[in-house]
N, C-alpha and C positions, 0 to 999 in steps of 0.2 A: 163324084163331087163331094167335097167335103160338107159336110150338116152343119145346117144352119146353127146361129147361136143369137137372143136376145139377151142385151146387155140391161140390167139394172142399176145405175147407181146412184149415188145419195148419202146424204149425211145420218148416220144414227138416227133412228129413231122417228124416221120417214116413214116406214111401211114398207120397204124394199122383203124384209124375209116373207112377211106376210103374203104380197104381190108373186114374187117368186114362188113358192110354194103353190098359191093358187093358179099361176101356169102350169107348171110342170106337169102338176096334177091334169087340168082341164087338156093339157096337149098331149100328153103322156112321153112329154121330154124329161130328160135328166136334169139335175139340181147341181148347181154349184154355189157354196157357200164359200165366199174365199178368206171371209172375215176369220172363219171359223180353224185357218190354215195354220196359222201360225200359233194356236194356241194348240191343234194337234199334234205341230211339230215336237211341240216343249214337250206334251204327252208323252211323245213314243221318244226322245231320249232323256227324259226322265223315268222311262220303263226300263229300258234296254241299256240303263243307266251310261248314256254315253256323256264324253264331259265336255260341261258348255261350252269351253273357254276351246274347245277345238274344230274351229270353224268349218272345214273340211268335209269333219266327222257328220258336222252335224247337215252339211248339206247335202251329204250323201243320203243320209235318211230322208230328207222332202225331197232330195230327186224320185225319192223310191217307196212315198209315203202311202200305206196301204190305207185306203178310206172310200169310204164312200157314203154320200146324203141321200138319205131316202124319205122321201115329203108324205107328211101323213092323211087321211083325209081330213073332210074337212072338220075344224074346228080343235083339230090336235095338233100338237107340234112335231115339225120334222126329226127324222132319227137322223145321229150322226156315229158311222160306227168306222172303229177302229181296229184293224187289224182283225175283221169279225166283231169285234165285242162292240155293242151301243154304250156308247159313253156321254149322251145325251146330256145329262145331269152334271156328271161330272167338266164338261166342257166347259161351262160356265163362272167355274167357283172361281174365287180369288187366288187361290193357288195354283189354279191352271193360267188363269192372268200372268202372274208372277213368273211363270214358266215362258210364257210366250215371249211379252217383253224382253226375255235372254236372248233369243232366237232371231226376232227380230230386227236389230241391229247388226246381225253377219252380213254383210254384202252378199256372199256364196249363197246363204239362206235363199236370200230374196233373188235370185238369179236361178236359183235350182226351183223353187216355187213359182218363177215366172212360165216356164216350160212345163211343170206339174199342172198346172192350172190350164193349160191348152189340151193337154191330155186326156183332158175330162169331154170331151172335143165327141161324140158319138152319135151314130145314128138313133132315133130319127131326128137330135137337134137336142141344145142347151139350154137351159138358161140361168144365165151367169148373178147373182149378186155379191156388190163389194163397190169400191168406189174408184177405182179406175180401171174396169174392167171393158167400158168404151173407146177408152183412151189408152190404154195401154197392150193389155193382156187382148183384145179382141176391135184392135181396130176397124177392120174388112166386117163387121157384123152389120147384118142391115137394117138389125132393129136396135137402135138405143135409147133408152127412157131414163133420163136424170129426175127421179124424184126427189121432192122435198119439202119442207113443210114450216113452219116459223120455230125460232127456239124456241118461243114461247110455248106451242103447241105439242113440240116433241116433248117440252119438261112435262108439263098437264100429263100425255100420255103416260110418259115414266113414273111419273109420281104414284097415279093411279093402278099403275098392272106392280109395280114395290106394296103398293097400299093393299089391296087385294093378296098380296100374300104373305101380308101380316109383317111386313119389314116397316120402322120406324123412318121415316123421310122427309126430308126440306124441299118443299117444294122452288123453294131461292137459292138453296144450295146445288139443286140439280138444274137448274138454270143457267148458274153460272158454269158448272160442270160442262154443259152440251156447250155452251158459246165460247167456253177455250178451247173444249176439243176441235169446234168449226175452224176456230183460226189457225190451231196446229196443223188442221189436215188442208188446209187452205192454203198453207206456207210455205207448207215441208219441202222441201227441195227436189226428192224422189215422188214422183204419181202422185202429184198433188191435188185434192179432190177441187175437179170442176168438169162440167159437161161437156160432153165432145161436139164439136161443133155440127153437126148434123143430128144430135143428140133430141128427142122432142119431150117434151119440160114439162114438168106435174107439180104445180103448189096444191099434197093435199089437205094444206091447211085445215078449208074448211069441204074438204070430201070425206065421204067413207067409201072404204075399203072396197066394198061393193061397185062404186064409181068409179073407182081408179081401176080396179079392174075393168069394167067394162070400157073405158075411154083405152086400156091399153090392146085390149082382147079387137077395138078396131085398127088399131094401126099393126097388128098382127095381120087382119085378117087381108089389110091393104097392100102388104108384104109378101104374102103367103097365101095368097088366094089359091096359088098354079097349083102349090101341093096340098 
């Protein structure tokens, strides 16, 4: 039988890495970050210096993208490593941004990463975050959880973990920032983000983290009792 997989998805800045992580962990399932895919890709042919503009080339690499997320315990953040190497830190920056965005746009990319991302598919079980990974990449999953939380709340959050590490930020700029990206990804033509119809729905506006996990850890357990 193929192993199960709990879908997570949601708009930025919900809690989905958080929640994920704290699965994976607690079940000792595998991690999938899919967000984290396509800035990978840009990574490794920007290593392996392959060139952007050759779509092909470059989908052959995320057909065959060596990676893997390993969740840390608790209270640390997940590793993401490349080719062996943790590139945790680096996955983040602006210039791995700028690398993705390239990537992103190939059709092939996103078609070679749609099959990569099943891949990740292993016993004893997954669990997926990204935001159409209920609706797209793992429809047949039994468990799916659309988290999400107000913009207002997700900017709070953001402002606060930017402010804590000492970055300068608007808290009105990063507000407006989450509410384009919602309607971007709300529009977009390709996996446009919204929950899947059998999908069961988390405002954790005003939860913590603690709470969404346990409220998710029962509909797991409502699912997966047999195993």
């Amino acid at each position: 039988m193929t192993p199960p997989v709990i879908c997570i998805d949601g708009p930025s800045g919900s809690g989905k890495g958080t929640l994920c992580q704290m699965l994976a962990l607690k079940l000792g399932w595998h991690l999938l970050d899919s967000g984290a895919l396509y800035r990978l890709v840009g990574m490794a042919a920007d290593k392996h210096q392959v060139d952007f503009t050759d779509e092909q080339a470059v989908a052959a690499l995320a057909a065959d993208l060596d990676v893997a997320f390993l969740p840390g315990q608790a209270g640390e953040p997940s590793r993401v490593m490349l080719e062996g190497v943790d590139v945790s830190g680096e996955l983040r920056t602006e210039t791995t941004g700028l690398l993705a965005s390239k990537v992103a746009v190939l059709p092939a990319v996103r078609q070679a990463l749609l099959q990569r991302q099943r891949d990740f598919v292993q016993a004893p079980g997954l669990v997926a975050d990204g935001r159409d990974m209920g609706t797209v990449v793992f429809p047949d999953s039994p468990l799916k959880v659309f988290l999400t939380a107000s913009a207002e709340e997700r900017a709070r959050r953001r402002y606060k973990q930017l402010k804590d590490k000492g970055d300068s930020v608007n808290l009105a700029t990063l507000l407006k920032e989450i509410q384009d990206r919602d309607r971007r990804d709300s529009e977009r033509e390709h996996s446009p983000l919204k929950p899947a119809d059998d999908a069961v729905l988390i405002d954790s506006s005003s939860l913590g983290v603690e709470q969404v996990f346990e409220r998710v850890l029962t509909e797991v357990s409502a699912r997966f009792s047999a195993s």
